[in-house]
DRENSEPA-111123 format. One record per residue: residue in three letters; z negated, y negated, x of N, C-alpha, C in turn. Coordinates in steps of 0.1 Angstrom, whole numbers, padded with zeros to 4 digits, always signed. Atoms other than C-alpha are relative to their C-alpha. Layout:
REM residues N
ALAZYXZYXZYX...
***
This chain:
REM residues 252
UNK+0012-0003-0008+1238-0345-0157-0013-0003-0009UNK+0011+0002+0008+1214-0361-0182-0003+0009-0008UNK+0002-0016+0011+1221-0331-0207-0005+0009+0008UNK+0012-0009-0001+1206-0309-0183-0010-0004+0005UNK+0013+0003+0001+1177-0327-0176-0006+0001-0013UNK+0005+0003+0017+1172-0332-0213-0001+0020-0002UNK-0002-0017+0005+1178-0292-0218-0013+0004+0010UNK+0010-0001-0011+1153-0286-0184-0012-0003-0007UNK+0012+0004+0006+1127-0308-0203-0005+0010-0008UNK+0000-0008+0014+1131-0288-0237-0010+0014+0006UNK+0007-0011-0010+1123-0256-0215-0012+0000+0000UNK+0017+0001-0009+1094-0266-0198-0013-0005-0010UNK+0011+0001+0011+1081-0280-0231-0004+0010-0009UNK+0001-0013+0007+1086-0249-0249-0008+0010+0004UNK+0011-0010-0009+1073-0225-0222-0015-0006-0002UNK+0014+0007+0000+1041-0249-0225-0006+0004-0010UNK+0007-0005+0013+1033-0242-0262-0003+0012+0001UNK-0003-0014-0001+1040-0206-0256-0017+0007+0003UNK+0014-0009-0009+1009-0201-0229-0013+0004-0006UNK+0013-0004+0005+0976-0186-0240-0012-0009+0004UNK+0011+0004-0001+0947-0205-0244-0013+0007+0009UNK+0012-0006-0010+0920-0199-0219-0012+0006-0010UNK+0011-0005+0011+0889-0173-0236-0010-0009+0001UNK+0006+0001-0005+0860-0190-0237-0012+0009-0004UNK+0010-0010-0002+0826-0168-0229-0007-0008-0002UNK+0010+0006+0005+0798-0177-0247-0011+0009+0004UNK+0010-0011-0001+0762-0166-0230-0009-0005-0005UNK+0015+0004+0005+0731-0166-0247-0013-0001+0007UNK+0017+0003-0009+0697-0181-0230-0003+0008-0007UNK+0013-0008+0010+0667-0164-0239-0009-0006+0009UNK+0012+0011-0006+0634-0184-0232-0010+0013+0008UNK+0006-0015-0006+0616-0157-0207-0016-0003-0006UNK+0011+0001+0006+0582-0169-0226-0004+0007-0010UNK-0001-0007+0010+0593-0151-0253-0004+0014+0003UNK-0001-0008+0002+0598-0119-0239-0018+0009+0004UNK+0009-0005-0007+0569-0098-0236-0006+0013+0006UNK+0006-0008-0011+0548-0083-0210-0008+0008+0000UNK+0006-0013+0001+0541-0050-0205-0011-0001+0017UNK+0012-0001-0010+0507-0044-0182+0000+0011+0004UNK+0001-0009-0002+0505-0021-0160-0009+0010-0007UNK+0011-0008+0004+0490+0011-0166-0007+0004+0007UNK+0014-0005-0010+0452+0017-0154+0001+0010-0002UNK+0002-0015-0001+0447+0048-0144-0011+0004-0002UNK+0017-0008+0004+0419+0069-0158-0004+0001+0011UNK+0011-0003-0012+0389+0072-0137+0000+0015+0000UNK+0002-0016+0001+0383+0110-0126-0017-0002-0002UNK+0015-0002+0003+0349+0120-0143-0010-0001+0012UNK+0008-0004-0010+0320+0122-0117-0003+0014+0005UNK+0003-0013-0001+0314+0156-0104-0015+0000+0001UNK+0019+0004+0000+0274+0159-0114-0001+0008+0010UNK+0006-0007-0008+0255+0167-0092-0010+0009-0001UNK+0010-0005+0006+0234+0197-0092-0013+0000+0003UNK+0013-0003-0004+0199+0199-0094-0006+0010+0001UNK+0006-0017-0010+0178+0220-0068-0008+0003-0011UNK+0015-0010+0007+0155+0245-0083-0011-0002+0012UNK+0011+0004-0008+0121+0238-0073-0005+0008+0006UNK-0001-0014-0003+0111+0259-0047-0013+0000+0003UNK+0011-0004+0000+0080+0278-0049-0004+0000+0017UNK+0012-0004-0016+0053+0281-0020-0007+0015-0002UNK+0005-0014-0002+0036+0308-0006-0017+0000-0007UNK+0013+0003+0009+0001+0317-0022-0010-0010+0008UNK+0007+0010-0009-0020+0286-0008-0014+0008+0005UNK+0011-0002-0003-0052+0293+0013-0013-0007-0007UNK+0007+0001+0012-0068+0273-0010+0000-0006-0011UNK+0000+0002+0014-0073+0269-0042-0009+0008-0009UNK+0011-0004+0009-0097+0274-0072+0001+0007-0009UNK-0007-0010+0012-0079+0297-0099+0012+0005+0006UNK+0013-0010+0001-0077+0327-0093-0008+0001+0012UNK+0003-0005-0015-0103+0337-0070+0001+0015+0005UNK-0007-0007-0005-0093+0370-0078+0011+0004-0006UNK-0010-0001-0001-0063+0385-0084-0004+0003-0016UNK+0000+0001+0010-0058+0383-0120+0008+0016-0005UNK-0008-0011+0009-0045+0414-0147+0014-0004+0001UNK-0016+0007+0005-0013+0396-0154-0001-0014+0005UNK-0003+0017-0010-0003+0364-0130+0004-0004-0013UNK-0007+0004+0006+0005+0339-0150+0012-0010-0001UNK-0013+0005+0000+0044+0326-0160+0001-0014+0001UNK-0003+0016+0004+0038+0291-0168-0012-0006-0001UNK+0016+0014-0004+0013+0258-0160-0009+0004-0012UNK+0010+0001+0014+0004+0265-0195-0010+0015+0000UNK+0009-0021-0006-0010+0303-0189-0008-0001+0008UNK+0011+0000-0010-0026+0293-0160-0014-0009-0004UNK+0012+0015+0006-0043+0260-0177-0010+0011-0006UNK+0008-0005+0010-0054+0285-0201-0012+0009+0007UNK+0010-0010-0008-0068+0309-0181-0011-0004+0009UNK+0007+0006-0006-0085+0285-0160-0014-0004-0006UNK+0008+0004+0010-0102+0269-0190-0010+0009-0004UNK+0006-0010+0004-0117+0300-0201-0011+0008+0011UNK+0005-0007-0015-0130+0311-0164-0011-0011+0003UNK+0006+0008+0001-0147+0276-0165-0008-0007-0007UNK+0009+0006+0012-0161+0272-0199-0017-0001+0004UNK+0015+0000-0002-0197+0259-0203-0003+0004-0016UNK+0006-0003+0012-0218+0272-0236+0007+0014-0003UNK-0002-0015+0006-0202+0298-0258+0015-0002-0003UNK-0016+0004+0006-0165+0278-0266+0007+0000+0017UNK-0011+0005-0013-0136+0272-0240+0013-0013-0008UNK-0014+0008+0004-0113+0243-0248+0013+0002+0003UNK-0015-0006-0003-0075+0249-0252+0003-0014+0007UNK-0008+0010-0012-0059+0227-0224+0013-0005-0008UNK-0009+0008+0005-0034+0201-0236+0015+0009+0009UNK-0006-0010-0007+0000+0214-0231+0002-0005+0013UNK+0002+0001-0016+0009+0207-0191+0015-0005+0003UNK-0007+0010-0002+0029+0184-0179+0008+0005+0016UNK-0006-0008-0012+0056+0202-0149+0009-0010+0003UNK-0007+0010-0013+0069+0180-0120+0008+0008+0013UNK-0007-0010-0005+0096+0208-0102-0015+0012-0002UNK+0011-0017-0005+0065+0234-0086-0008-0005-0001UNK+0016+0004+0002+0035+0210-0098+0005-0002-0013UNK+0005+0006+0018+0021+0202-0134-0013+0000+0001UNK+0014+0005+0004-0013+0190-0146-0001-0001-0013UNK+0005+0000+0014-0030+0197-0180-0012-0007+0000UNK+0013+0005+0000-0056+0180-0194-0008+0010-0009UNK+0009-0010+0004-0086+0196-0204-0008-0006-0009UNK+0008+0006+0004-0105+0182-0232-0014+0006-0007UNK+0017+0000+0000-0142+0181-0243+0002+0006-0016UNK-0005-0003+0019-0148+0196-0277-0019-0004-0004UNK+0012+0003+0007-0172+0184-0304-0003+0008-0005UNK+0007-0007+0008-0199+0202-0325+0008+0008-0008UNK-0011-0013+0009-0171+0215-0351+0011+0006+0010UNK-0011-0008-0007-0151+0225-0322+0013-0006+0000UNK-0012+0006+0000-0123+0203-0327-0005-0010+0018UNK-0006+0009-0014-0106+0188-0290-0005-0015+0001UNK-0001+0017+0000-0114+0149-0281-0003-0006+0015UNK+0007+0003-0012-0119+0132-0250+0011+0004+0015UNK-0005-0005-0014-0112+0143-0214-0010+0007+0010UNK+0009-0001-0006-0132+0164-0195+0008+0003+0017UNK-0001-0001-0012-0113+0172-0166+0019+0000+0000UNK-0016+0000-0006-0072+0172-0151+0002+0011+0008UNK-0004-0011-0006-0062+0206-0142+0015-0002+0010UNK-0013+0000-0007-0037+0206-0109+0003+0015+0005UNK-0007-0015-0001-0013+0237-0108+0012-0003+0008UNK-0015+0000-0009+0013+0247-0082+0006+0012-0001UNK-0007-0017+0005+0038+0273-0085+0001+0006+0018UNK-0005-0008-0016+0042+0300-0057+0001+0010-0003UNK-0009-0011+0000+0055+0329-0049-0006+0015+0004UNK+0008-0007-0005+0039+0361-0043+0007+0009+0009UNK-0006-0009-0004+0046+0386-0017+0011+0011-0005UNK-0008-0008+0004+0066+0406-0039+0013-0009-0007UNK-0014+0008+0002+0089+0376-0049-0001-0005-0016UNK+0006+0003+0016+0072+0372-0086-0002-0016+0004UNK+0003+0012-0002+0067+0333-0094-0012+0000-0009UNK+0012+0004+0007+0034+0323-0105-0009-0010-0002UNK+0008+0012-0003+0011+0293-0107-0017+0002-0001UNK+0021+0002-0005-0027+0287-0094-0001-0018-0003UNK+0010+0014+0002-0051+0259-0100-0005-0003+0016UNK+0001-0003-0021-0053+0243-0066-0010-0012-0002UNK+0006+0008-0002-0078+0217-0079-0007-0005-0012UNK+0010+0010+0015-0099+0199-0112-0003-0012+0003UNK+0005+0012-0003-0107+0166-0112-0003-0006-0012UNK-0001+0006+0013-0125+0143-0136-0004-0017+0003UNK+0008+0015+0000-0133+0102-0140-0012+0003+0003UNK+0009-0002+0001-0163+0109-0147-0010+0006+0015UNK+0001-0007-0013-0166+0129-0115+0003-0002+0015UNK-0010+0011-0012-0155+0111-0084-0004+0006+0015UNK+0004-0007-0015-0161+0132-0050+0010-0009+0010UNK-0007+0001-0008-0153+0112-0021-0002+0003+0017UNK+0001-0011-0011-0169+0136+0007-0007+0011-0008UNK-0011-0002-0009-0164+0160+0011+0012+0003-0001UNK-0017+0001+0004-0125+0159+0015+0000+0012-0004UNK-0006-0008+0002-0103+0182+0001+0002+0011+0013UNK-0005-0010-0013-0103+0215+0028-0010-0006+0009UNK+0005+0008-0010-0129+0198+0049-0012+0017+0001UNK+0008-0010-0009-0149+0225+0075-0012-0004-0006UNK+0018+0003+0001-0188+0232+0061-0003+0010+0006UNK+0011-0002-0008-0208+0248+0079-0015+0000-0005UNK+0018+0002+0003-0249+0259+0063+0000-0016-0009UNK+0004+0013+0005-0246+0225+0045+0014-0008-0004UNK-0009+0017+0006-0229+0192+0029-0007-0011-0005UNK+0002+0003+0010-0235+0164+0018+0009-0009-0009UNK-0010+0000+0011-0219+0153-0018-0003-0016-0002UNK+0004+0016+0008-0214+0114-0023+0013-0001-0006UNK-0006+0008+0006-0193+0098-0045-0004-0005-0013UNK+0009+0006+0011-0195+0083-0079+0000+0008-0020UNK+0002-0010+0015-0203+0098-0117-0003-0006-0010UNK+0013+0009+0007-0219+0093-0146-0004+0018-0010UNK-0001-0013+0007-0235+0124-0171-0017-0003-0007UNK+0011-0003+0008-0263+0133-0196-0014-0007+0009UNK+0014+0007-0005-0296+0110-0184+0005+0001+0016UNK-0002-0001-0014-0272+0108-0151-0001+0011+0009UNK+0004-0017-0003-0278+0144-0142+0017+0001+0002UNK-0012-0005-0006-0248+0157-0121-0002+0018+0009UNK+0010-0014-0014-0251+0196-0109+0012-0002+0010UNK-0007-0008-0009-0234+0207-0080-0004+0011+0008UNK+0001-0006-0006-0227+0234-0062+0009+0005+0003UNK-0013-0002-0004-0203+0255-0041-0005+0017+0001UNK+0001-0009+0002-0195+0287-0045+0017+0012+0010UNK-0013-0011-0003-0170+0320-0028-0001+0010-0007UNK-0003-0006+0008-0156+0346-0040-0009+0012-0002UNK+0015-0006+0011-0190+0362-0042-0007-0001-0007UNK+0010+0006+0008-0209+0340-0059-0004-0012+0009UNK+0003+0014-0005-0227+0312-0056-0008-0002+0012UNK+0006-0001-0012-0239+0301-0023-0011-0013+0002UNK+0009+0007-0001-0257+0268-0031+0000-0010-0014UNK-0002+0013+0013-0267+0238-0059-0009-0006+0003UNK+0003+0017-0004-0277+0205-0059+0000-0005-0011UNK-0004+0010+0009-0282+0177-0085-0003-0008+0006UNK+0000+0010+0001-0271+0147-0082-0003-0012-0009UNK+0006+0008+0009-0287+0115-0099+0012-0012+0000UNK-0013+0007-0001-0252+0093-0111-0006-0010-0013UNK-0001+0009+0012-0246+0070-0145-0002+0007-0010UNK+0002-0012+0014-0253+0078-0180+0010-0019-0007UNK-0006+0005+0006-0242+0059-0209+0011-0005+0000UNK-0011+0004-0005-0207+0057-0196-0001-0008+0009UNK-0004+0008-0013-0209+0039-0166-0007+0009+0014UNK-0002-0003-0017-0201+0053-0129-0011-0006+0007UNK+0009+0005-0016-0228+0050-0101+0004+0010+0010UNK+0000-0012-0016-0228+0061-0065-0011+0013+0000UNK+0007-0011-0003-0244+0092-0059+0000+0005+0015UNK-0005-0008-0013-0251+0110-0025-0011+0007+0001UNK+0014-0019+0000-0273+0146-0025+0009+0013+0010UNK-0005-0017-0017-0274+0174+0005-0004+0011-0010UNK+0001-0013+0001-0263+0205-0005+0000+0010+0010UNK+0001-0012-0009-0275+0234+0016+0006+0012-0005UNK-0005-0016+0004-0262+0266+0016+0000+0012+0010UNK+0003-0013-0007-0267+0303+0031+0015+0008-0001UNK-0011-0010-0001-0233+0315+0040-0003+0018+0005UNK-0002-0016-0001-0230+0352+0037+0009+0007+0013UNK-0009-0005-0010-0214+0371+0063+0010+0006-0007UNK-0011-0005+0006-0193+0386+0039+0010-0012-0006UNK-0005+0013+0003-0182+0351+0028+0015-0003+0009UNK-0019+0001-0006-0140+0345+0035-0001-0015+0008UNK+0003+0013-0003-0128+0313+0047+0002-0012-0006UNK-0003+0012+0010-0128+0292+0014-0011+0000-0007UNK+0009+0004+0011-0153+0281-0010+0006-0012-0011UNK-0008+0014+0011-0149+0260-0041-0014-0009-0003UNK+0009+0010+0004-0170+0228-0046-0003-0004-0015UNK-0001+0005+0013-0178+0221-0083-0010-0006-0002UNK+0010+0008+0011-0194+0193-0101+0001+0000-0010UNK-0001-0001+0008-0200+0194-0135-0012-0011-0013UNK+0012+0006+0011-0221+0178-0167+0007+0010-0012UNK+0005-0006+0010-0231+0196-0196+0000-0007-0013UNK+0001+0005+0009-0230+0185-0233-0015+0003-0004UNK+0012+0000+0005-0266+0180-0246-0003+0010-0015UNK+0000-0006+0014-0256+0190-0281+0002+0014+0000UNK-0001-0012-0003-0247+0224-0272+0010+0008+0013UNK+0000-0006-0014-0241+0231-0235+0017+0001+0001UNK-0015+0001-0003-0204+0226-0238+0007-0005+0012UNK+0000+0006-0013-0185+0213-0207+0004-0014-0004UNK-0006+0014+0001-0182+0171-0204+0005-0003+0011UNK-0005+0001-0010-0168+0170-0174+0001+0008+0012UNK-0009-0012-0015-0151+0191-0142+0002-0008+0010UNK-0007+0003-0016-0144+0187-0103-0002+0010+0000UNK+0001-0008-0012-0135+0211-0085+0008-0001+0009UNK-0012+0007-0016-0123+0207-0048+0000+0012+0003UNK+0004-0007-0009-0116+0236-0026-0001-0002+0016UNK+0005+0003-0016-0133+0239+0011+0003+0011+0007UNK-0001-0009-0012-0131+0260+0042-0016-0002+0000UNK+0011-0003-0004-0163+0276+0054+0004+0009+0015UNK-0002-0004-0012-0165+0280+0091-0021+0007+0004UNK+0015-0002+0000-0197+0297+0109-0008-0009+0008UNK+0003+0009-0006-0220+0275+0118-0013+0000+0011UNK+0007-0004-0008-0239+0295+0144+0008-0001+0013
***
């Protein structure tokens, strides 16, 4: 009985060496600090869709205004054509100064108008040409002078479009050759009245206030243009411009 225990043992010792070693699985950390991070992707922005800008739109021929009073050869295309033309319709002596070029704000612009010396060369300022564009009955675009203004010139009655009637009278402040200011107002027949006013000289502004009378015509429309002006001494050149335009109502 001992021999087969002893033989049993042998067995079981034998079978033992026999068996397979368990595998062992080796896994590798990885430090997640290491790996790195992908960022989302921003998305492009979509461009802006510009916006467009209106065309300016013309007016109808205004009731009033100072250039043209009449209907001109050839309207003109541009602030600058009209500046010019204005200039020339306005000159004092025997020259016309060329208007700086003109400055366009959609259906407005404003030129300046400068003073010229002895040799004829530009300097100074004599007046600020205001131009609007409109539209003519036939659908043509064109620009008028709807107004002149200068420092030197300062009308503050009577308003812009203000009802006269046989008379006015013209205050505000100036200054011009020994203070000498003309005015006068005129339609599109001619002149209907003048006035001087006694303002500033040697460059400085004073108040002024002088009655202009006037003999409206029966053929006379319902606008007139007011203009003040000074004169260059050295040769009758213009040193300064206003012009307003007015309604003329009857005053009978």
């Amino acid at each position: 009985m001992w021999a087969l225990l002893l033989v049993a043992v042998l067995v079981m010792a034998a079978c033992g060496n026999d068996a397979e070693e368990p595998e062992v699985v080796v896994v590798e950390t990885v430090d997640l600090d290491e790996i790195p991070t992908v960022a989302d992707p921003t998305p492009t922005p979509m461009p802006a869709t510009p916006t467009p800008t209106p065309e300016p739109t013309a007016l109808p021929l205004p009731e009033l205004l100072v250039w043209p009073t009449f209907e001109p050869e050839a309207w003109p295309r541009t602030p600058d054509e009209a500046a010019a033309a204005f200039a020339r319709q306005v000159a004092r002596g025997e020259r016309a100064a060329e208007p700086r070029p003109a400055v366009q704000n959609g259906a407005t612009a404003t030129a300046e108008l400068p003073r010229l010396a002895e040799d004829g060369s530009p300097f100074g300022l004599a007046s600020t040409i205001h131009m609007q564009q409109v539209q003519l009955d036939d659908g043509t675009l064109t620009w008028v002078v709807i107004s002149a203004q200068s420092d030197d010139i300062v009308v503050e009655s009577p308003m812009v479009g203000e009802l006269l009637a046989g008379g006015t009278v013209v205050v505000g402040e100036g200054r011009g050759f020994e203070g000498t200011i003309v005015f006068q107002i005129e339609d599109q027949d001619g002149l209907l009245g003048l006035a001087l006013a006694q303002g500033g000289a040697l460059g400085e502004n004073l108040p002024f206030e002088t009655p202009l009378p006037f003999d409206q015509r029966p053929a006379s429309g319902q606008w007139a243009t007011l203009t003040g002006f000074t004169d260059s001494a050295a040769d009758g050149s213009l040193s300064a411009l206003t012009m307003l335009p007015m309604r003329l109502v009857d005053g009978s």
